[in-house]
Backbone as CSV, one residue per row, in Angstrom:
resi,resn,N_x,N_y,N_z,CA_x,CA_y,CA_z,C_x,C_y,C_z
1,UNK,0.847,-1.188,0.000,0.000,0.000,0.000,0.887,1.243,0.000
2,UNK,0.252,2.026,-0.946,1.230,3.443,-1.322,1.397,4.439,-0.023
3,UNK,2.101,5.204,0.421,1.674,5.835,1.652,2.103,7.441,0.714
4,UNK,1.580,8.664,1.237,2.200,9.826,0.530,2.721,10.711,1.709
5,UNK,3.963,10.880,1.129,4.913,11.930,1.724,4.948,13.333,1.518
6,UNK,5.061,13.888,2.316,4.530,15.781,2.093,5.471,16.086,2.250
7,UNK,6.716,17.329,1.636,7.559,18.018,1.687,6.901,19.870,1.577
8,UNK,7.653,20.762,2.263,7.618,22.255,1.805,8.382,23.509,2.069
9,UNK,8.611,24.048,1.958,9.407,25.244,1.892,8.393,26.436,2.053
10,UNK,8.977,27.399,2.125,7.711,28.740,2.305,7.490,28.839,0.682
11,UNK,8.239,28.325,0.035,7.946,28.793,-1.719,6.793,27.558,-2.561
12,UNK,7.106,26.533,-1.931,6.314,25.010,-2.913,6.351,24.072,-1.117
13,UNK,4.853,23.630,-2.268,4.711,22.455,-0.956,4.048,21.192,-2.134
14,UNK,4.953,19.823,-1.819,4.955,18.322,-2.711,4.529,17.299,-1.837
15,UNK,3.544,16.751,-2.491,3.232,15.390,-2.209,3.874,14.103,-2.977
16,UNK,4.545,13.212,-2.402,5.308,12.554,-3.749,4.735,11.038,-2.914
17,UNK,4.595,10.136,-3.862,3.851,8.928,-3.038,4.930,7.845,-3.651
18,UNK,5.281,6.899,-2.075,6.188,6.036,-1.862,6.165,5.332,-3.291
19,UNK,4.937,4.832,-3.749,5.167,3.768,-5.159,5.456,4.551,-6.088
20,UNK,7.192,4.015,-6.165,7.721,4.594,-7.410,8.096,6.396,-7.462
21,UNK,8.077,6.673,-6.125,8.629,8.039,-6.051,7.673,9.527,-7.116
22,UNK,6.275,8.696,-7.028,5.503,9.366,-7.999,5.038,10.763,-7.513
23,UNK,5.497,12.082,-8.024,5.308,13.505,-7.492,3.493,13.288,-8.076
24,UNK,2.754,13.568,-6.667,1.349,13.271,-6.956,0.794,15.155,-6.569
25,UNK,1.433,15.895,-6.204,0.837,17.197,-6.178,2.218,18.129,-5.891
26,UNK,2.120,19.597,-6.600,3.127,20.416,-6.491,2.204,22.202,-6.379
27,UNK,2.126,22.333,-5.403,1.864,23.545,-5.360,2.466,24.972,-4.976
28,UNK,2.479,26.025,-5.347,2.471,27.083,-4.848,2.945,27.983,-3.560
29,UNK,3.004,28.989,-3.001,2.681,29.376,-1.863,1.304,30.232,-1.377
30,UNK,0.912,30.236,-3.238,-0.383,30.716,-3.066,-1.741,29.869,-3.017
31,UNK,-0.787,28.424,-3.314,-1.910,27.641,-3.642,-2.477,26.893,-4.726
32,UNK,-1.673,27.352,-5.595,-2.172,27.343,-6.564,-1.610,25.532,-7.438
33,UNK,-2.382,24.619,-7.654,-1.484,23.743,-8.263,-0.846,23.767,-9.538
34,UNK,0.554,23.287,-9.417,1.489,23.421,-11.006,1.504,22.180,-11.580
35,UNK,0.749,21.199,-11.444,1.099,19.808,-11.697,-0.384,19.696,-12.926
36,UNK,-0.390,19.304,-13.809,-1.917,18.849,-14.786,-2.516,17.680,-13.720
37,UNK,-3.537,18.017,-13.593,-5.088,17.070,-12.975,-4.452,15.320,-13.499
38,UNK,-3.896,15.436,-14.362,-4.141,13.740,-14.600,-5.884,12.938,-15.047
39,UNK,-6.601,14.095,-16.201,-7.864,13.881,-16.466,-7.524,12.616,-16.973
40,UNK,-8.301,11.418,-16.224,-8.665,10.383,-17.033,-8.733,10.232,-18.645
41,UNK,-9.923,11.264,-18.855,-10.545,11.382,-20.479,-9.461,10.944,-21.339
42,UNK,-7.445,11.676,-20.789,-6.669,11.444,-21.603,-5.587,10.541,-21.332
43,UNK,-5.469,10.810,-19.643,-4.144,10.135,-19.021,-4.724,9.049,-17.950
44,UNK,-4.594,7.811,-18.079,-5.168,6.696,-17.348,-3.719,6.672,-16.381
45,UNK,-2.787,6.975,-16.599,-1.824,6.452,-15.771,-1.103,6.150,-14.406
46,UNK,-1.873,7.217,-13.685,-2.144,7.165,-12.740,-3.700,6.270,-11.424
């Protein structure tokens, strides 16, 4: 079972999940996410 790890700085804050070192969220300090959604419609890969 995957577990997710949170890293941050005052500039970016990352979620990266144990299986396979996969960066699963990258945000902001405003908040804002920099990472694409991972829409199904195109990307199953996740």
């Amino acid at each position: 079972m995957a577990s997710i790890v949170s890293i941050a700085s005052p500039f970016l804050s990352a979620e990266i999940s144990s299986t396979g070192a996969e960066l699963v969220r990258l945000r902001d300090s405003t908040g804002a996410d920099l990472l694409w959604d991972g829409n199904p419609a195109f990307w199953t890969g996740r």
